[in-house]
Backbone as CSV, one residue per row, in Angstrom:
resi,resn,N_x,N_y,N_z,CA_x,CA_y,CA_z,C_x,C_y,C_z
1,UNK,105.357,126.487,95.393,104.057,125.869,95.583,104.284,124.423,96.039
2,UNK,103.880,124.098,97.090,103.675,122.860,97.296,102.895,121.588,96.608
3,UNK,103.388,120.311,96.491,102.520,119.564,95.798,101.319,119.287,96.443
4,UNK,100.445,118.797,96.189,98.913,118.568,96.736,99.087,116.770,97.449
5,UNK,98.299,117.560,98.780,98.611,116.301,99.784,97.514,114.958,99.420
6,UNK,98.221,113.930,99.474,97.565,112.867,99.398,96.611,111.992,100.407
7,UNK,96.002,111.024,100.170,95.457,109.947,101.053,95.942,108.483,100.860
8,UNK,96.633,107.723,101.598,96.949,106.643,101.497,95.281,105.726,101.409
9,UNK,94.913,105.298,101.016,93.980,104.199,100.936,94.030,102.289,100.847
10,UNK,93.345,102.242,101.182,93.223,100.000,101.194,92.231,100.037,100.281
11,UNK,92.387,98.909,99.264,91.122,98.191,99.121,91.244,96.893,98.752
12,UNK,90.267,96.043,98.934,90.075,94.800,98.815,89.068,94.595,97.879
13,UNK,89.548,93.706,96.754,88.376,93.638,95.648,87.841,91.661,95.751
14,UNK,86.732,91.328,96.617,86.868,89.892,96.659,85.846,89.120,95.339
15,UNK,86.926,88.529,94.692,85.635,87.760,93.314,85.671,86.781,93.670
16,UNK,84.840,86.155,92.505,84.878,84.336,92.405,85.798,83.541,92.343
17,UNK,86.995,84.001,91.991,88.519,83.161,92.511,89.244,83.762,92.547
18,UNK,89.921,84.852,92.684,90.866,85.571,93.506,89.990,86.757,94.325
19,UNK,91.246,86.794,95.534,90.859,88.053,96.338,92.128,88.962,96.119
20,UNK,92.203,90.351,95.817,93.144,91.258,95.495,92.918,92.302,96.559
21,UNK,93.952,92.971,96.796,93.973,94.044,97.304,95.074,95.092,96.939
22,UNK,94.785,96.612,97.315,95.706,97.673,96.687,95.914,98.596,97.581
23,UNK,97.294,99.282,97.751,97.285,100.421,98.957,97.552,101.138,97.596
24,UNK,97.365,102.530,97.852,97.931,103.426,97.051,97.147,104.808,97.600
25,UNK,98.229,105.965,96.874,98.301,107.150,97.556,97.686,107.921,96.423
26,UNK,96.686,108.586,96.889,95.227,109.210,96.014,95.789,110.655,96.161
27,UNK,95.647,111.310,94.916,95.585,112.757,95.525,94.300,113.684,96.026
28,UNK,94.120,114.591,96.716,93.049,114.719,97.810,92.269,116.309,96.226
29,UNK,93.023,116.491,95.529,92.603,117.412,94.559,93.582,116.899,93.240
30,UNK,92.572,118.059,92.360,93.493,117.810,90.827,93.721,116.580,90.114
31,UNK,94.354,116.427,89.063,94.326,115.497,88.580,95.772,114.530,88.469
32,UNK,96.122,114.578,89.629,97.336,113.967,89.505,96.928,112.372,89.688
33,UNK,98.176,111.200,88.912,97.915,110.124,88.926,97.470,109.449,90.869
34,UNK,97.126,108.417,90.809,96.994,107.583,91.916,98.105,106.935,91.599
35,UNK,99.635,106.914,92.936,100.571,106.008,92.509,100.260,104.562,93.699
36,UNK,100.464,103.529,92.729,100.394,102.348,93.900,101.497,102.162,94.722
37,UNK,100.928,101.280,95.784,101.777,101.677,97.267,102.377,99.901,96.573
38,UNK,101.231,99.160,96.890,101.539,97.857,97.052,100.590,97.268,96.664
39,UNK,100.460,95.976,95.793,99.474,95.448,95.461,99.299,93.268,95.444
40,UNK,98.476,92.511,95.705,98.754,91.368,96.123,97.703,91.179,95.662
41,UNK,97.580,89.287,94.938,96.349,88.931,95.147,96.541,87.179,95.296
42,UNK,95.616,86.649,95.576,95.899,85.129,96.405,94.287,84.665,95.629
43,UNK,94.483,83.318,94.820,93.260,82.203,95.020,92.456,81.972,95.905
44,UNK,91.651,81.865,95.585,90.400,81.713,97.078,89.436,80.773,96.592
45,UNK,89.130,80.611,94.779,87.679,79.921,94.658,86.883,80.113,95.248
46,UNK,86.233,81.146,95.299,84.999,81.888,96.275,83.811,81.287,95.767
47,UNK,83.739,80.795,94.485,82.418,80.485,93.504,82.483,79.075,93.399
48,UNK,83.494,78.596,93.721,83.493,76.821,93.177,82.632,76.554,93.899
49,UNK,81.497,75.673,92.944,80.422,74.599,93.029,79.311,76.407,93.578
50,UNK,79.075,77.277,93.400,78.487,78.299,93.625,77.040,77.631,92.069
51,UNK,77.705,77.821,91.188,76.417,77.444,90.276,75.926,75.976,90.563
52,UNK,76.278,75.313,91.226,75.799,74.023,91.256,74.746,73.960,92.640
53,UNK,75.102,74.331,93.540,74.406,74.586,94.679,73.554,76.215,95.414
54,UNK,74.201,76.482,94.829,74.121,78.544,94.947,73.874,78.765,96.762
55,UNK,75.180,78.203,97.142,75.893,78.562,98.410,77.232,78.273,98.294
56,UNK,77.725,79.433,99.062,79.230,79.496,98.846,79.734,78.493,100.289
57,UNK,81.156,77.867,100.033,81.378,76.528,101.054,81.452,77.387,101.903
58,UNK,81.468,76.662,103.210,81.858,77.299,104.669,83.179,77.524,104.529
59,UNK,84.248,76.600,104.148,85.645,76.117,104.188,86.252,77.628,103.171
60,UNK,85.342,77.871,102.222,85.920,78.651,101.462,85.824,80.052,101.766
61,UNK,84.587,80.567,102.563,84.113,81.500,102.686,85.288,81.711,104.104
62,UNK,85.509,81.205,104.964,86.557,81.155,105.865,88.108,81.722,105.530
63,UNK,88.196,81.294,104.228,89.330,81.590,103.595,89.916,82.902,102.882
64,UNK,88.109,82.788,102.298,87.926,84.814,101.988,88.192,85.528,103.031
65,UNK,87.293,85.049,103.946,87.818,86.070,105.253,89.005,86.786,105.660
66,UNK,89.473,85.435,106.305,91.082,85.476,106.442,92.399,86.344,105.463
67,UNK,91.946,85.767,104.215,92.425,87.025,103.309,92.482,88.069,103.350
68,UNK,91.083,88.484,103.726,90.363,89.611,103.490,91.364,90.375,105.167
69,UNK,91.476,89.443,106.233,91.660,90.119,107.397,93.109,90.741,106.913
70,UNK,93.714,89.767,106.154,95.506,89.158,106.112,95.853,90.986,105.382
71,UNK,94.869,91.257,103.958,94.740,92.468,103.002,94.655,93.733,104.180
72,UNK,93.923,93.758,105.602,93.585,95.257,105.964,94.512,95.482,106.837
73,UNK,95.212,94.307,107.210,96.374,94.350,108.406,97.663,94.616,107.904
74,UNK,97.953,94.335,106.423,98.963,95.159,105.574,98.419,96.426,105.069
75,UNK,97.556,96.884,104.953,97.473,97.506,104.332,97.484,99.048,105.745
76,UNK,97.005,98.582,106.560,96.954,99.117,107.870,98.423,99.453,108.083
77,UNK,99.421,98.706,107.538,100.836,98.548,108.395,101.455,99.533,107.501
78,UNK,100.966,99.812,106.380,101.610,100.653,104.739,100.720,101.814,105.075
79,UNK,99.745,102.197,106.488,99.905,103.599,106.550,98.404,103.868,105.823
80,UNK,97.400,103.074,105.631,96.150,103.385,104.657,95.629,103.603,106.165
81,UNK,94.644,104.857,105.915,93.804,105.184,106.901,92.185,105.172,106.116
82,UNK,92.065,105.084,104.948,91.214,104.607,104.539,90.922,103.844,103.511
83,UNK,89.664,102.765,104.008,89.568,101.444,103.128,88.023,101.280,102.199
């Protein structure tokens, strides 16, 4: 019997001060674990001064981005076809 084929997946989880992301290989049935591929996460302060003004900075929100681009272009390169 063969083992049950997987899905590589991305995701990007962006909060109020870190942005994380995770590749890992899902199984497509059953209950086998999700093993992680690769996992990273980087400071961003997404929220600083958020309660004081309730807008997030330009400077910072720029930074999420970029992260955010930096997370799908590895995660793209580790073979995730879905994010």
């Amino acid at each position: 019997m063969s083992p049950p084929a997987t899905i590589r997946v991305g995701a990007v989880d962006i909060g109020s001060t870190p942005l994380r992301s995770l590749v890992a290989d899902v199984p497509s049935e059953g209950s086998d674990p999700i093993r992680t591929v690769a996992r990273a996460g980087e400071p961003c302060r997404l929220g600083r001064g958020l309660e004081r003004t309730g807008v997030i900075e330009a400077a910072l929100a720029d930074r999420a981005a970029s992260l955010a681009s930096d997370f799908l272009k590895r995660a793209r390169s580790l073979g995730a076809r879905r994010f």
